[in-house]
N, C-alpha and C positions, 0 to 999 in steps of 0.2 A: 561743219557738221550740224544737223538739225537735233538736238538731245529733247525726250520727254519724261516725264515722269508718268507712270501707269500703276492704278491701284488695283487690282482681281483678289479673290479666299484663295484662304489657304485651305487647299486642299488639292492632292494631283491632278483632279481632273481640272480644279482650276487654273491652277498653275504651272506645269511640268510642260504645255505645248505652248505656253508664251513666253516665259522664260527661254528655254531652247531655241525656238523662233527668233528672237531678240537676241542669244548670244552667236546665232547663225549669219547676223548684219553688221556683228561688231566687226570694225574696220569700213562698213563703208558709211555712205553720207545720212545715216539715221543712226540713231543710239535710241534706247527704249530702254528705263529702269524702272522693272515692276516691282511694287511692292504689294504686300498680302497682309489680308485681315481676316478674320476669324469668322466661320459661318454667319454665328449670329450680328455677327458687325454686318455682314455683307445683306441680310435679313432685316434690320434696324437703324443700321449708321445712318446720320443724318447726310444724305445727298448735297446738297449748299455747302458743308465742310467739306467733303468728298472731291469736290467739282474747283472747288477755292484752290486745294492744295496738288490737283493732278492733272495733266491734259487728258489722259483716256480715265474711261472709268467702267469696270465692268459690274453692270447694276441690274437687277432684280426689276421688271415692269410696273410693281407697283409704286414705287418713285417717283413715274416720270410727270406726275399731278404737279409734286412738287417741284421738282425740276423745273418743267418749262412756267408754272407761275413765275415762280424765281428769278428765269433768267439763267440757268447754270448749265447749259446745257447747246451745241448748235445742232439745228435741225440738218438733217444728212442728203435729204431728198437733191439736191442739187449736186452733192457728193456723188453720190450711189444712186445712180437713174433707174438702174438694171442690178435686182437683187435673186437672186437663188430662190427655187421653191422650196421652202422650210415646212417643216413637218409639223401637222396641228396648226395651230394658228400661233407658232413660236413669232415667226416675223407680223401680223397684225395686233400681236400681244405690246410692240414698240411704235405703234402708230397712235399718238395722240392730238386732238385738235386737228386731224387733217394734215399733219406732218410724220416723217418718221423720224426717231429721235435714238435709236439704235439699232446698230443690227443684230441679227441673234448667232451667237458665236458658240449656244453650247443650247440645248433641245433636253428638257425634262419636263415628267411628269408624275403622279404620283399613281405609282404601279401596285401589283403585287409583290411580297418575296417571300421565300420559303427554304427551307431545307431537309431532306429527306423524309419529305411528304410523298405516300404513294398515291395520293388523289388530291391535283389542287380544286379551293373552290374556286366554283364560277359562277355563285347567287351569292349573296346576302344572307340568305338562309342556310346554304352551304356554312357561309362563316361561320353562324353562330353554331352551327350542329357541331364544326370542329373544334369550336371553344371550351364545348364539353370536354374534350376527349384529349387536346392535344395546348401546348403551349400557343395562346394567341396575344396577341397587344396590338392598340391602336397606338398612331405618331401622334400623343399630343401637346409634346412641348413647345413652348416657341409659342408662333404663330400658328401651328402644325393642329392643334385643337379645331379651329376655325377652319382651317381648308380641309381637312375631314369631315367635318361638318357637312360644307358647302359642297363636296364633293357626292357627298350620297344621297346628298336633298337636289342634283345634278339626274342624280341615278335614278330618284326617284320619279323625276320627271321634271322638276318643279327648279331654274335656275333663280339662284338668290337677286333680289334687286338688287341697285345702285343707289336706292335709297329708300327711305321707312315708306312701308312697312318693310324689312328686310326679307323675309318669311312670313310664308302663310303660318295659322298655329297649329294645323293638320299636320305639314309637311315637319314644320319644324319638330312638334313634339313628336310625331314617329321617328324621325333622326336621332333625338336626343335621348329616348327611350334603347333604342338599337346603339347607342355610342355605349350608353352606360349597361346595358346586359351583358355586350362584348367586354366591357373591360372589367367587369366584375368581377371576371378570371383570372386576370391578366397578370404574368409575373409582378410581385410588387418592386418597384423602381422602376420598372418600363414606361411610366409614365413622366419620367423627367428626363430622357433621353432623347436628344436630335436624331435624324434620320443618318449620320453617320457613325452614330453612335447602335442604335437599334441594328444598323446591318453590321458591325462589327460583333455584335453578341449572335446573329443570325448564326454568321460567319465562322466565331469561333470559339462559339459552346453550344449546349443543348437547352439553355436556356428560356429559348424564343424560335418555335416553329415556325411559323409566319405572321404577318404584318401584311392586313389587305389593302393600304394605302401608305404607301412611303416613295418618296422623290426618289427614282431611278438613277444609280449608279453606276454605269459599266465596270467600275473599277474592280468589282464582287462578285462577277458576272462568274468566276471562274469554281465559285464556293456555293454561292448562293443561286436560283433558281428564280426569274423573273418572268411575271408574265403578267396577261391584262389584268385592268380592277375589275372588283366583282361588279354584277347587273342586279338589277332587282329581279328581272324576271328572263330566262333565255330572249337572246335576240335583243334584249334591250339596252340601252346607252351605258358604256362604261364611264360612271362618272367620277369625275377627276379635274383636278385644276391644272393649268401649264405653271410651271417653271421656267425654268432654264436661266438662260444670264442674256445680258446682250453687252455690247462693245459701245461706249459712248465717246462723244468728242465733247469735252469740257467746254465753255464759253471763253475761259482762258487762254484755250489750246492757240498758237501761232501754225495753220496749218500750212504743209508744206507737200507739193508731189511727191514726195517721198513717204511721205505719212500713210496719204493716198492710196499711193501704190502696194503698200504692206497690209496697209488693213483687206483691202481687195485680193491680197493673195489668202489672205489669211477665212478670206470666206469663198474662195473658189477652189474648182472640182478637186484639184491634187492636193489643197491640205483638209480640207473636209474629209475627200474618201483613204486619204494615206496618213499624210503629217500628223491630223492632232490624233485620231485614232491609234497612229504609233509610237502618239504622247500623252497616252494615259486621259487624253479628250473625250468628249463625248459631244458628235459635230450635229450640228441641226438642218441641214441639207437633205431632202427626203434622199434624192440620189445614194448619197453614203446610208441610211436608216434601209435600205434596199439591195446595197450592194454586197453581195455574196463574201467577199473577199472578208468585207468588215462581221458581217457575221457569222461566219465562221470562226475570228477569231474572238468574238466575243460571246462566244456559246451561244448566238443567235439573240443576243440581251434585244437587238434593236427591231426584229422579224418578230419576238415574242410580247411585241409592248406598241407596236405600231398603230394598234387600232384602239387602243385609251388615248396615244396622244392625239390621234387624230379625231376624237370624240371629246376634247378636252373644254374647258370651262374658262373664259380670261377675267382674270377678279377687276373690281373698278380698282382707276387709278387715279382719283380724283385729288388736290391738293389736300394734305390731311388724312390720307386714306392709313397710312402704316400706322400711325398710332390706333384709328381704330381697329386695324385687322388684332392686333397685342392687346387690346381690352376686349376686343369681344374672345380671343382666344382665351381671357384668361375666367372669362363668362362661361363660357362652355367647359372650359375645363373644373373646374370648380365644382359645378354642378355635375357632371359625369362624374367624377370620383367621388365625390359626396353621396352621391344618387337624391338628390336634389332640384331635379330636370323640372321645374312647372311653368306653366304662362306667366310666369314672372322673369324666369328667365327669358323666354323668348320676347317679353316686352323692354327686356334690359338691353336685351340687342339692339331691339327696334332705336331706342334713344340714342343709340350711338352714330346711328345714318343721317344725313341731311334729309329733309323734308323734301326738296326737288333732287330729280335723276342727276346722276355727275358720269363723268365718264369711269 
């Protein structure tokens, strides 16, 4: 028997259709023991530890700078010739240096969410007119500051560089003026909650009306109310950054056709549009993000969000990049809650970038 060890979050969408999956093989010539780590581990943990201690690793795109410097990671293209069409740019999100280096095994982005609103927005100016009137917060714990950020200076027209200058100081300082009016309002403590955190208060209390940028859930779909991010102007680009996870093979890993053949099932048509969908998944296959069956059972979470991931944003992933996405998020944050927003902030970003483009 071939055994591996597999690291994924914890959380059921991460976990509940690989688990399952895995104790559906026990008995035959593969064993797979997943273990789970914590949002923010899965957000932060250092990749090279990750990679050391597990054959699969299910990791976040921005990683994979450091990964393949490293070494921690085998490139899959020789694996997987023939991969699925993923929704947004989920699967070119794990394409680095001309290799691909994951597949994408779960499809996010950062949506709207609301709950018994009788009018969602669908401007920018919308938001802030319901910030008056009704409970709003931005996501900006974490790294969650920064892809908000980037998300709306996305909307505005303007995609962030790969390196300094990060931001125009037009673009930026209208973002950061708009970050900090919205959150002026904003329940106080909603600013130090993750995005499973903010949809459980959505969820269940009155709390917190909506949230116009938080990473997409299905799992909420049932309470909460999902739908695009806001535009700056009708007709204009929903901006938003990708998420999601992807599926990696360690540099470790002793790989075997058995491995192969699981992982392959694990991103073709019947577990995408059945299996992880009726394991609490959330699959990245447009096919399933289209298929009737799945949205209907998911209050149409994936039909009501389809056109932000598909207008979505891929952050660089250059070696290095995760600790600056965590300083410049805590730059922005900082300054939005202080109302502290000046060319100084946005020059403090700037220093965080390299000098030449990275990927």
């Amino acid at each position: 028997m071939s055994s591996y060890a597999g690291l994924t979050w914890d959380h059921p969408r991460g976990r509940t259709a690989l688990l399952s999956a895995a104790a559906d093989i026990s008995g035959s010539a593969l064993s797979i023991d997943w273990k789970v780590q914590p949002l923010e581990g899965f957000e932060s943990s250092s990749i090279a530890e990750n990679a050391a201690n597990y054959d699969l690793v299910v990791l976040d795109h921005p990683h994979l700078g450091d990964a393949v410097e490293g070494g921690h990671l085998l490139p899959l293209d020789e694996y997987f010739p023939h991969v699925f069409e993923a929704v947004g740019p989920s699967l070119e999100s794990y394409r680095y240096e001309g290799k691909l280096w994951a597949l994408p095994l779960d499809a996010a982005t950062q949506v709207s969410a609301s709950k018994n609103l009788s009018e969602i927005p669908t401007t920018w100016d919308d938001v802030v007119a319901l910030s008056h009137s009704a409970r709003v917060a931005l996501n900006l714990a974490g790294p969650h500051a920064f892809l908000t950020f980037c998300s709306i200076a996305v909307a505005i027209g303007e995609e962030p560089s790969r390196s300094a200058p990060f931001i125009s100081p037009e673009t930026g300082i209208r973002v950061l003026n708009l970050m900090t009016d919205i959150s002026s309002r904003a329940p106080v403590g909603t600013e130090s909650l993750n995005p499973i955190a903010l949809l459980e208060l959505i969820q269940n209390t009155d709390e917190l009306a909506y949230c116009p940028l938080i990473y997409g859930y299905v799992n909420y779909s049932s309470a909460v109310a999902f739908g695009d991010a806001p535009v700056v102007k009708e007709g204009g680009r929903h901006g938003s950054v990708i998420g999601g996870t992807g599926i990696a093979i360690s540099a470790r890993c002793e790989v075997t056709p058995e491995l192969l053949d699981h992982i392959r099932w694990l991103m073709s048509a019947s577990a995408q549009q059945r299996y992880i969908p009726q394991h609490e998944g959330q699959p990245s296959a447009r096919d399933a993000w289209t298929n009737e069956a799945v949205n209907r059972d998911s209050h149409d979470f994936y039909r009501n969000t389809l056109a932000t991931i598909d207008d979505a944003w891929v952050r660089p992933r250059f070696a290095g990049f995760v600790p600056v996405q965590s300083a410049a998020s805590a730059i922005i944050r900082e300054a939005v809650i202080n109302r502290t927003a000046t060319a100084a902030t946005l020059e403090a970003l700037n220093q965080l970038f390299p000098e030449k483009a990275a990927a």
